[in-house]
C-alpha positions in Angstrom: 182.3 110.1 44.3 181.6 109.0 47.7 183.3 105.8 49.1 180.9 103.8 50.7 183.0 100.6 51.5 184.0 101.5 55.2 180.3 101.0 56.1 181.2 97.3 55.3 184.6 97.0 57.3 182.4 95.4 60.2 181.2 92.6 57.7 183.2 89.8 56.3 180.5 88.9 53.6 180.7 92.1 52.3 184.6 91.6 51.3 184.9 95.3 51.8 189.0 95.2 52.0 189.0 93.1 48.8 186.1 94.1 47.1 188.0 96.3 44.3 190.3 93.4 43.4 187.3 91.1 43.2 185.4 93.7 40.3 188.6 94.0 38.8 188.4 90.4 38.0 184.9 89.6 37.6 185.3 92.3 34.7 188.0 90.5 33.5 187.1 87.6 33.3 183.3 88.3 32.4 184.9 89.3 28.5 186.3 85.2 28.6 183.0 84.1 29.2 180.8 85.5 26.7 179.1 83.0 24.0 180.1 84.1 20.6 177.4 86.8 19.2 177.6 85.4 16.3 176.4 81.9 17.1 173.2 81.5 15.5 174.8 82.4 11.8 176.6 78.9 12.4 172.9 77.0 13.6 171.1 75.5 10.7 167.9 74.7 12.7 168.3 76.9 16.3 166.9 80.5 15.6 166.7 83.5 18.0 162.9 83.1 18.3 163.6 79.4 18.8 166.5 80.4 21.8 163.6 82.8 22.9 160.8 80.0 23.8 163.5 77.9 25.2 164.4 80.2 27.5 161.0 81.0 28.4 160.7 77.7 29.2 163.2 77.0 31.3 162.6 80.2 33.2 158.9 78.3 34.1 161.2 75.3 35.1 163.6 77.1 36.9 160.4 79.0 38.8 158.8 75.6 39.6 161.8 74.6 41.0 161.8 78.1 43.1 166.0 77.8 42.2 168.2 80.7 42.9 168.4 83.5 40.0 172.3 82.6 40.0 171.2 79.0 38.8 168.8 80.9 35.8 171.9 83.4 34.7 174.2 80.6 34.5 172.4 78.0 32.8 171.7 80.5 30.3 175.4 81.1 30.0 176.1 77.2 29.6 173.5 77.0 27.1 174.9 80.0 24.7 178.3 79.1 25.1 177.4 75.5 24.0 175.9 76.7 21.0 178.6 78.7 20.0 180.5 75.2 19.6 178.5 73.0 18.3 175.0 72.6 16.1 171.8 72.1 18.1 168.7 70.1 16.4 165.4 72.0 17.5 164.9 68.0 18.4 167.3 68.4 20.9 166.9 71.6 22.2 165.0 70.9 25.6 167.3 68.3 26.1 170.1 71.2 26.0 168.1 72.8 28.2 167.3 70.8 31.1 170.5 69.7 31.1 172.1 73.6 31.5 169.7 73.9 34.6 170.8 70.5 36.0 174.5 71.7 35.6 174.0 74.6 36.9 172.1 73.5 39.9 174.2 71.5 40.4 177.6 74.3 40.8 175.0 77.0 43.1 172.3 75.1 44.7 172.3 73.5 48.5 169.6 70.7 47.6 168.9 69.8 43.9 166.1 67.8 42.1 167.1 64.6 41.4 167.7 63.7 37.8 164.7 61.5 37.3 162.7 64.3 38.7 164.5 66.9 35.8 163.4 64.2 33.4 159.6 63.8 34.3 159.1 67.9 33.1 160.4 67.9 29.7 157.5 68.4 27.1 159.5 65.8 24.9 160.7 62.6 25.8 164.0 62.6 27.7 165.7 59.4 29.7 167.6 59.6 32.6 170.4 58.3 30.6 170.0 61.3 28.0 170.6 63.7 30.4 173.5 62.0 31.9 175.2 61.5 28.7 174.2 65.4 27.5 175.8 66.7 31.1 179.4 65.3 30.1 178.9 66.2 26.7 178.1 69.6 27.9 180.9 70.5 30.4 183.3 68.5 28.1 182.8 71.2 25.1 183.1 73.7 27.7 186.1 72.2 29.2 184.6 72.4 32.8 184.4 76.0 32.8 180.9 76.9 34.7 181.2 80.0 37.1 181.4 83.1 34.7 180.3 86.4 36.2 176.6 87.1 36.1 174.2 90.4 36.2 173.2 90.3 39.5 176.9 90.4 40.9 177.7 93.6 39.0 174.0 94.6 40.3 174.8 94.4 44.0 177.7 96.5 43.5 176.2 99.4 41.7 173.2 99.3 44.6 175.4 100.1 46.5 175.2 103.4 45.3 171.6 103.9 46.3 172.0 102.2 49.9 170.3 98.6 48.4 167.3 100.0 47.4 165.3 96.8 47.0 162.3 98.2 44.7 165.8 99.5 42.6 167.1 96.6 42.0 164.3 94.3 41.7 163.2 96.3 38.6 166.5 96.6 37.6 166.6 92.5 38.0 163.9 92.2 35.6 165.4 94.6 32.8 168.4 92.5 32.7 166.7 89.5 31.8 165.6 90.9 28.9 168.4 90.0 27.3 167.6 86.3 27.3 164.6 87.0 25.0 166.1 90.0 23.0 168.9 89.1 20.6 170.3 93.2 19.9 171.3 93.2 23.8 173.2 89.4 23.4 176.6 90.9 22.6 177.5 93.4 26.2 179.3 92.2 29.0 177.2 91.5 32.2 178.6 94.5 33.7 177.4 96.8 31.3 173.9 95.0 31.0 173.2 95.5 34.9 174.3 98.9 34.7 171.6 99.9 31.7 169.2 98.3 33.2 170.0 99.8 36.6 170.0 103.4 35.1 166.9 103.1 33.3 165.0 101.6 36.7 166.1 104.9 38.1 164.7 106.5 35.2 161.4 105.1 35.8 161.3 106.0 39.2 161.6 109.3 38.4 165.5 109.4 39.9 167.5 111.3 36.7 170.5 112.0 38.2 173.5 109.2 37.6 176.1 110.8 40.1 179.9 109.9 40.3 178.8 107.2 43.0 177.0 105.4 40.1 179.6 106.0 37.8 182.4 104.9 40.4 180.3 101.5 41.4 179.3 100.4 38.0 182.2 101.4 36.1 180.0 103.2 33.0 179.0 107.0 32.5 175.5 107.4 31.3 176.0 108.0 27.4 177.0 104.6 27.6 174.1 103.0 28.5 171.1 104.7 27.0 171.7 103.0 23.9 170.8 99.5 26.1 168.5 100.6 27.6 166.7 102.3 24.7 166.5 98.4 23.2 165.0 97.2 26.7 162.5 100.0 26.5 161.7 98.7 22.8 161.4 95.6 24.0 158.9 96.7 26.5 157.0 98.3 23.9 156.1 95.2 21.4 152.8 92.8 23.1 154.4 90.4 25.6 155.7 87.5 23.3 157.2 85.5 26.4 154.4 84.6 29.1 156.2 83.0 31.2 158.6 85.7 31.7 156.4 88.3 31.6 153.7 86.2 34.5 156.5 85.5 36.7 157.5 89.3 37.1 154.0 90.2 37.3 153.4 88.5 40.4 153.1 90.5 43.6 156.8 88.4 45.1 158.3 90.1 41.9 157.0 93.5 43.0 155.0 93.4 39.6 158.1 94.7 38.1 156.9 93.4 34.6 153.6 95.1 34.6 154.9 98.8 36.6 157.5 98.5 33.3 155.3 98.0 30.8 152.9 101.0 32.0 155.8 103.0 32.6 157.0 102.6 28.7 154.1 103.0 27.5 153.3 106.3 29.0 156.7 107.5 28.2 
């Protein structure tokens, strides 16, 4: 494999004399910060197809917000990881919801809506108050521990690989969300998700070959990921179930990644 980090030496963002150490415990730490897999056994109301049009829901939130993807990827986190500790009412689920997206606004955003503003776009009836209360409940279960690994870190590193091609990634940035609507790809690590989808936007554009570079940046060979990527290509396959997900990464700022997918499974 090639190593590509003295091209960063020059840039301190980059991290390039630390940057193994720092993937060395993002991977750590990304296994301590996985919801249980098993959490919806325990849920006498929530289902997966329940969990599915919540999280559709909050991704139109988080998009009429226009908040970072960081904010989407970790809300989601705070939300599963909630779940796996305590029984959710499908009365209270949007409440859960909001309140994930305020938290998590709150840990990665500059400026952030204020409270009464996260109130006014719930579909059910939610009080300041509510939200307040559901916020320390929240981060009280989780003992205060918000900033677990996400995707799109593990994503940036593997780019690297292919010199940040954007179109790459940007597919590759919708693939990996697929795992918020499809329950089979809920139990891998975040590494491991951005690397499948990663390799199968490759696939797409017609780019087979997943050299030692790959290998080396995302820390996978490629017999382990087809199997994941195999159940995003299913999922690409069934009629588009989430409309919010699929309209935002249809538009023309999301490089109609959702549509050139779709097309692309369908043909193949």
């Amino acid at each position: 494999w090639e190593d590509l980090t003295p091209e960063d030496s020059d840039d301190p963002v980059m991290g390039g004399e630390y940057v193994s150490e720092i993937y060395d415990y993002l991977r750590k730490l990304e296994v301590t910060a996985m919801p249980d897999p098993d959490f919806m056994e325990r849920q006498s109301e929530f289902t997966w197809k329940a969990r599915g049009i919540l999280a559709d829901w909050m991704m139109k939130v988080h998009s009429t917000f226009r908040l970072l993807p960081e904010t989407y990827w970790l809300a989601m986190n705070l939300l599963d990881r909630f779940l796996s500790r305590r029984t959710v009412t499908l009365a209270k689920a949007q409440l859960l919801g909001t309140s994930c997206l305020i938290i998590a606004s709150k840990f990665t955003e500059i400026v952030v809506p204020s409270t009464k503003t996260w109130a006014a776009v719930s579909l059910d009836p939610v009080g300041v108050n509510d939200l307040y209360v559901a916020e320390r409940y929240i981060l009280k279960t989780l003992e205060y521990k918000i900033s677990p690994p996400n995707p799109l870190d593990f994503l940036r590193r593997i780019s690297k690989a292919d010199d940040y091609d954007a179109q790459l990634r940007n597919v590759a940035k919708y693939l990996t969300l697929i795992q918020c609507f499809r329950d089979r790809l809920f139990r891998i690590p975040p590494s491991l998700l951005a690397a499948s989808a990663y390799w199968l936007a490759r696939i797409a554009f017609l780019r087979f070959e997943w050299t030692e570079s790959h290998i080396h940046y995302s820390g996978y060979r490629e017999d382990q990921l087809i199997p994941h990527a195999n159940l995003m290509v299913s999922y690409l396959l069934k009629p588009v179930e989430h409309e919010e997900f699929h309209r935002l990464w249809s538009t023309k700022k999301n490089l109609k990644a959702a549509t050139f997918m779709r097309e692309w499974a369908s043909k193949n």
